[in-house]
C-alpha positions as CSV (number, residue, x, y, z in Angstrom):
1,X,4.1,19.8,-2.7
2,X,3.1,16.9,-1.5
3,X,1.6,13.9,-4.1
4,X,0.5,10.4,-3.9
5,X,-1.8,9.1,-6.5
6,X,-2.5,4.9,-5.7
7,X,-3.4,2.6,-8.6
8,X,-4.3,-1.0,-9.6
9,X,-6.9,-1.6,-7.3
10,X,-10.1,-3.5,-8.7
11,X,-12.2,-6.6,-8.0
12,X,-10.5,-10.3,-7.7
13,X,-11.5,-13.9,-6.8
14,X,-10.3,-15.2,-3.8
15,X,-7.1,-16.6,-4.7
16,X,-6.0,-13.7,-7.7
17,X,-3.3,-11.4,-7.4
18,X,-3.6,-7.8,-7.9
19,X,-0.4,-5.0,-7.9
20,X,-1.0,-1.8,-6.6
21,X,1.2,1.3,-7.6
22,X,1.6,4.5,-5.7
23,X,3.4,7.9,-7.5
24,X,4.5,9.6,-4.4
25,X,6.8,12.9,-3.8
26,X,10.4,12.8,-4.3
27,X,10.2,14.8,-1.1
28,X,8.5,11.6,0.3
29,X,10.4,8.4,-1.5
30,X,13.6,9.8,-1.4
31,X,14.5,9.2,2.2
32,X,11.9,8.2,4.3
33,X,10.6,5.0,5.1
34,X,7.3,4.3,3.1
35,X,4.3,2.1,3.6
36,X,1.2,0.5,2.3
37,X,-2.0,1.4,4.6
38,X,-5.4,-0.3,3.8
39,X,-8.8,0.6,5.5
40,X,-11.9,-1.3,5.5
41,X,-15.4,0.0,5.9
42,X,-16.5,0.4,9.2
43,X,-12.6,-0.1,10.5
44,X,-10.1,1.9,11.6
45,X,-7.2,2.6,8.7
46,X,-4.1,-0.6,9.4
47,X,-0.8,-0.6,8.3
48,X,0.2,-3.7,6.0
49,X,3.5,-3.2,4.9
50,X,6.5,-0.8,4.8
51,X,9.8,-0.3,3.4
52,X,13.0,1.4,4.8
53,X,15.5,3.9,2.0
54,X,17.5,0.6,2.3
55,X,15.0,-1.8,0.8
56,X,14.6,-3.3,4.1
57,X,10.6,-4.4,4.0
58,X,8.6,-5.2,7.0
59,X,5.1,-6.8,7.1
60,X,2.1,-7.6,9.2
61,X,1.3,-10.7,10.1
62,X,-1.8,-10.9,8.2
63,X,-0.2,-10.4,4.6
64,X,3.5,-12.2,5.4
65,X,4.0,-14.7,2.3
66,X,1.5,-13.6,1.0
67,X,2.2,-9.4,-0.1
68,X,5.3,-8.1,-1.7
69,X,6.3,-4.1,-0.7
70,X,8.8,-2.3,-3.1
71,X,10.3,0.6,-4.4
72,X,11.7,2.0,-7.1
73,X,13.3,5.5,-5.7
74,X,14.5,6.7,-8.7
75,X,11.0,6.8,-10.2
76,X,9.3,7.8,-6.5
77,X,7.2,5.3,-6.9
78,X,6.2,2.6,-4.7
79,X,4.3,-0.8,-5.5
80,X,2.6,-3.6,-3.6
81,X,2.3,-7.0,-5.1
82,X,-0.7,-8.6,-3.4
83,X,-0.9,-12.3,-3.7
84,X,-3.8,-15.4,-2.5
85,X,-6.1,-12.6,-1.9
86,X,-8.8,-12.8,0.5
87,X,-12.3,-11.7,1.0
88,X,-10.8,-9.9,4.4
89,X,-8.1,-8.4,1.6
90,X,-11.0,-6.0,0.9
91,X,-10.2,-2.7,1.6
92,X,-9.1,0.8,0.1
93,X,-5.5,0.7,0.1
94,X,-3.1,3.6,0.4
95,X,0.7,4.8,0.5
96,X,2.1,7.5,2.5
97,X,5.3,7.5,5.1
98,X,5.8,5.1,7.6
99,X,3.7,6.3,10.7
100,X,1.5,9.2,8.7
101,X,-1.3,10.3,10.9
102,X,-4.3,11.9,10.2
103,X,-2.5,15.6,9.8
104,X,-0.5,13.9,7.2
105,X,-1.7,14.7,3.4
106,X,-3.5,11.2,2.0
107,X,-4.2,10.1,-1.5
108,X,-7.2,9.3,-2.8
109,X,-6.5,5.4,-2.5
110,X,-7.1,2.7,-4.5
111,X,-10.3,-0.1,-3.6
112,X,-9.1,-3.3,-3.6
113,X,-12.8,-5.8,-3.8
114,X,-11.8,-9.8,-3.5
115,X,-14.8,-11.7,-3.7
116,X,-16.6,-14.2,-5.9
């Protein structure tokens, strides 16, 4: 059975750091590729980061420096260190496989608020 339960979310200055944490399925973390997904009201969800069985992170422009995506396999979890947060930051945040789609199962996310 699928699970993903996200964690750590909450509300930050511009500038704070927050770090999310994501309990996922051994089914899920053992081999695949998994990712950090974030969706903003009124937007369409984005991918932000993801990381290959290999450790082998890739991120989008928007969070490079900045966001830190890694994984402890062993545990099935997965974690996002998020960095200089910005207002645009603000988003509900999920985990899931690299390229889920909407037939995929999703968590309940995690918001993420960074304002003043």
């Amino acid at each position: 059975q699928v699970r993903l339960v996200e964690s750590g979310g909450g509300l930050v200055q511009p500038g704070g750091s927050l770090r999310l944490s994501c309990a996922a399925s051994e089914t899920l973390t053992g081999i695949m590729s998994m990712a950090w997904y974030r969706q903003a009201p009124g937007k369409q969800r984005e991918l932000v980061a993801s990381i290959g069985p290999n450790g082998r992170a890739n991120y989008k422009d928007f969070v490079k420096g900045r966001f830190t995506i890694s994984r402890d396999s062993a545990k099935s979890t997965v974690a996002l260190q998020m960095n200089t947060l910005r207002p645009d930051d603000t988003a509900v945040y999920y985990c899931n496989r690299l390229r889920a789609n909407d037939y995929d199962y999703w968590g309940q996310g995690t918001q993420v608020t960074v304002s003043s």
